[in-house]
C-alpha positions, 0 to 999 in steps of 0.5 A, a space after each residue: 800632350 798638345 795633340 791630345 787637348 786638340 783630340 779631347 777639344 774636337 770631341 767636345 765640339 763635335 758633340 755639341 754640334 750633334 746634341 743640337 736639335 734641328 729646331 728654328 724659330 718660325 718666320 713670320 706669316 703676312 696675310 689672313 690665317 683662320 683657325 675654323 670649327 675649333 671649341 675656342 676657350 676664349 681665356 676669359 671664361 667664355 667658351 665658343 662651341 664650333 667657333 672661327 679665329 680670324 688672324 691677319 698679320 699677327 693679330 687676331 681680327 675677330 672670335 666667333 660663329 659667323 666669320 666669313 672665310 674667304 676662298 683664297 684665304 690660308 685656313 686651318 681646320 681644327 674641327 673636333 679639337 680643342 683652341 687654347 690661348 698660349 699659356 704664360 709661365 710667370 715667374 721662372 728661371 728658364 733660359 737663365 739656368 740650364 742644369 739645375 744645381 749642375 755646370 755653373 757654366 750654363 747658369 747665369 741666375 744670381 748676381 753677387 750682393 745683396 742689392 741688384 737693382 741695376 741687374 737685368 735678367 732678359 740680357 742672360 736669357 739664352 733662346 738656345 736652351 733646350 728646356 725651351 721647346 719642351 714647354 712649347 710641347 705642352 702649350 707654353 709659349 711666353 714667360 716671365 725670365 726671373 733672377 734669383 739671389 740676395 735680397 733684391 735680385 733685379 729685373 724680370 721681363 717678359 719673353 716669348 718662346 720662340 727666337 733666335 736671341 733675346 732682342 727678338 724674345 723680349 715681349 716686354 723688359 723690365 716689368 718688376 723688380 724682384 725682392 726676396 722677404 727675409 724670413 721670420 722662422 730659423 730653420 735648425 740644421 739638421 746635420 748640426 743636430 745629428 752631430 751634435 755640434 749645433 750652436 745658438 742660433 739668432 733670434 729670426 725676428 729680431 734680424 728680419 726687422 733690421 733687414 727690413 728697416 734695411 729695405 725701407 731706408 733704401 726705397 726711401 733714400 730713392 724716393 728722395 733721390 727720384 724727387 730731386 730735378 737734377 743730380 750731381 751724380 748719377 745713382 745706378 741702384 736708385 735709378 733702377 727703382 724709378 719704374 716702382 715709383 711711376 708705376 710702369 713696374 710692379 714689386 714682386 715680393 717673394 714670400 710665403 709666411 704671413 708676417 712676410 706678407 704683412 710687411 709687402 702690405 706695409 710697401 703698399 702703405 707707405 710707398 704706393 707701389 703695386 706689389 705681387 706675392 710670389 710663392 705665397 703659401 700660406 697667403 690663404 690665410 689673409 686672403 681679404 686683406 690682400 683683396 682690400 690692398 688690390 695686391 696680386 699672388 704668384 701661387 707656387 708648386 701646386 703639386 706640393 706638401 703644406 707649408 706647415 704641419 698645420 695645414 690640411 694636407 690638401 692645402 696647395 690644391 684648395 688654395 686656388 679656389 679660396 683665393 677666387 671665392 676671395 677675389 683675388 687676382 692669382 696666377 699659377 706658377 711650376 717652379 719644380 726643378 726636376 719636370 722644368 717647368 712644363 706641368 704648368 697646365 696639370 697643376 692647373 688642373 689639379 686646381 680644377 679638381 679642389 674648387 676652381 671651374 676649368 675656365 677659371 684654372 685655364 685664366 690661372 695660367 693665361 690671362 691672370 697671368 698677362 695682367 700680373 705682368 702688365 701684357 693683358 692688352 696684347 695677349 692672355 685671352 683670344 680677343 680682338 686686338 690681341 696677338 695670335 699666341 694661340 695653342 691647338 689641343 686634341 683633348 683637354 689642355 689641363 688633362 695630361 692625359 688628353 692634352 696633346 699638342 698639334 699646333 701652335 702659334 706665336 704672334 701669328 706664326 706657327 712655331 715648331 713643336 720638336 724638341 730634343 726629348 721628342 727626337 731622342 724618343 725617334 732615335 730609340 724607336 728606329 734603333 730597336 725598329 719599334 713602330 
């Protein structure tokens, strides 16, 4: 019996030694990098026709037509393609949950409890993920690393999409904290009806107040408690809440109903605190309202079906553009379990197809997305200053058909664009001597 846990035991080992791709981080490059004759979409909704990115060390020096390279200077032509800032995923569990709804093992999304203020999800974010280089593939380079899980999950941080562990991804820590509004709507159980065994259910509203009063009492007790010059004892869950108050973390509210949002409105009143919407379906509706509390949106699935049976059957599509005619800071967002996150630039594209112009839907998943999560003065947009996360396409990025991916950059370094899809495909076209 000992012999046979031994046997099973290398097996196992040995096939995970051969599920891992032969895919590395990039090292750094030092020195001077020009990307030349490229059409640079800026990000910013500017377009340079023929244009030059002059990187050195990392950054990028300048954006333009008249940039002289120098003779000995490393350059890469892209003549005739197409350069992209890197896009950002914003709110995400990648890293956190390998197989969805599959090994527990791999997964480390959710904390127990109702209240993890303290919880940090940039320490369980796992570089090894092979979800990982599949959105590199397709022009992803950084994202916003999210817990999932009771009513405030914890804190998300930034990462990029390229390192041998998370000190070496993290882009920017703990940059908000995450709540999830109780709903207002019960959601009869279907098997119950079927079965006929369904009881009385609770009135929604009723307990999505109390939740809230909940919620209320908690950020007010820390307010207090923030306030006081000196503590007899310290208090890990209001400590963690320091960062709403100052202002070097934002709020981010998952909600999609209308009243849900209402009360994020009301934490802006009461509380001051800089809040972000995420998921928000029906937040078209209230569009000017959110405009009037400066409050951001995280949209959701674009390619999804309405919220409710009273929407336009294009609603996820339309939403996009009504909340740019609006003027309302938006980032899009792939949240489906099934792709993992990697049509992010096709829902863009949808968008573009219901209202919003190419460069608008571009900024949707670059520098909208930067600014909602607080790393706009170093990426977003392909600017002076800014770090060289820089994608190269053949066609149009938001096209799925066009968008092929040739190269791409992480702060300067071209990162590879390999993944275990790409080497399987490989394997199965040599097996059956396909060319």
């Amino acid at each position: 019996m000992k012999q046979l846990i031994i046997i099973i035991y290398c097996l196992v080992c040995w096939a995970a030694i051969q599920a891992q791709e032969d895919v590395y981080p990039a090292k750094g490059y030092a020195g001077k990098l020009f990307l030349t004759n490229g059409t640079i979409h800026v990000g910013n909704g500017q377009v340079i026709e023929n244009g030059t990115i002059e990187i050195n060390n990392g950054k990028i020096v300048q954006v333009g037509t008249n940039i002289t390279v120098p003779a000995d200077a490393k350059v890469v032509d892209v003549k005739g393609k197409q350069v992209y800032p890197g896009m950002i995923l914003p709110v995400t569990d990648l890293g956190l949950k390998e197989i969805a709804n599959g090994v527990r093992g791999s997964n480390d999304f959710q904390e127990l409890g109702e209240y993890n203020n303290s919880i940090r999800a940039i320490v369980a974010y796992n570089t090894d993920s092979k979800i990982i280089n599949t959105l590199k593939a397709n022009g992803i380079l950084l994202a916003g690393i999210t817990p999932q899980g009771g009513t405030i999950s914890g804190s998300s941080s930034v990462v990029q999409l390229d390192a041998w562990n998370w000190e070496d991804a993290a882009y920017k820590m703990d940059n908000a904290i995450h709540l999830n509004m109780p709903s207002f709507i019960s959601r009869p159980n279907r098997f119950a009806i079927l079965t006929g065994t369904q009881q009385a259910q609770p009135d929604p509203t009723k307990e999505a107040l109390n939740k809230i009063d909940e919620i209320k009492t908690l950020f007010r007790q820390a307010k207090a408690y923030l306030q006081e010059t000196t503590h007899k004892e310290t208090n890990l869950k209001y400590e963690a809440l320091k960062g709403l108050f100052n202002k070097t973390q934002k709020l981010f509210v998952h909600a999609d109903q209308v009243k849900q949002m209402l009360i994020a409105i009301d934490f802006v009143k009461e509380f001051g605190f800089d809040v972000v919407l995420v998921g928000a379906s029906e937040c078209f509706q209230i569009a000017d309202l959110l405009k009037l509390y400066n409050i951001a949106v995280v949209l959701g699935d674009e390619h999804a079906l309405p919220a409710t049976e009273d929407d336009d059957v294009d609603q996820p599509f339309k939403t996009p553009a009504m909340l740019q005619k609006a003027g309302v800071l938006f980032a899009m967002n792939d949240e489906h379990g099934e792709s993992r996150y990697r049509n992010l630039p096709f829902n863009a594209g949808t968008a573009a197809a219901y209202g919003l112009t190419k460069e608008q839907a571009l900024q949707a998943i670059t520098l909208n997305s930067a600014k909602i999560l607080g790393v706009d003065d170093k990426t977003g947009s392909l600017e002076a200053g800014k770090d060289a996360n820089i994608v190269v396409s053949e066609g149009d990025l938001l096209d799925m058909r066009t968008s092929i991916i040739i190269h791409a950059y992480i702060q300067g370094r071209e990162v590879s664009l390999e993944n275990k899809q790409k080497q399987l495909y490989e394997r199965y076209k040599y097996k059956y001597e396909l060319k």
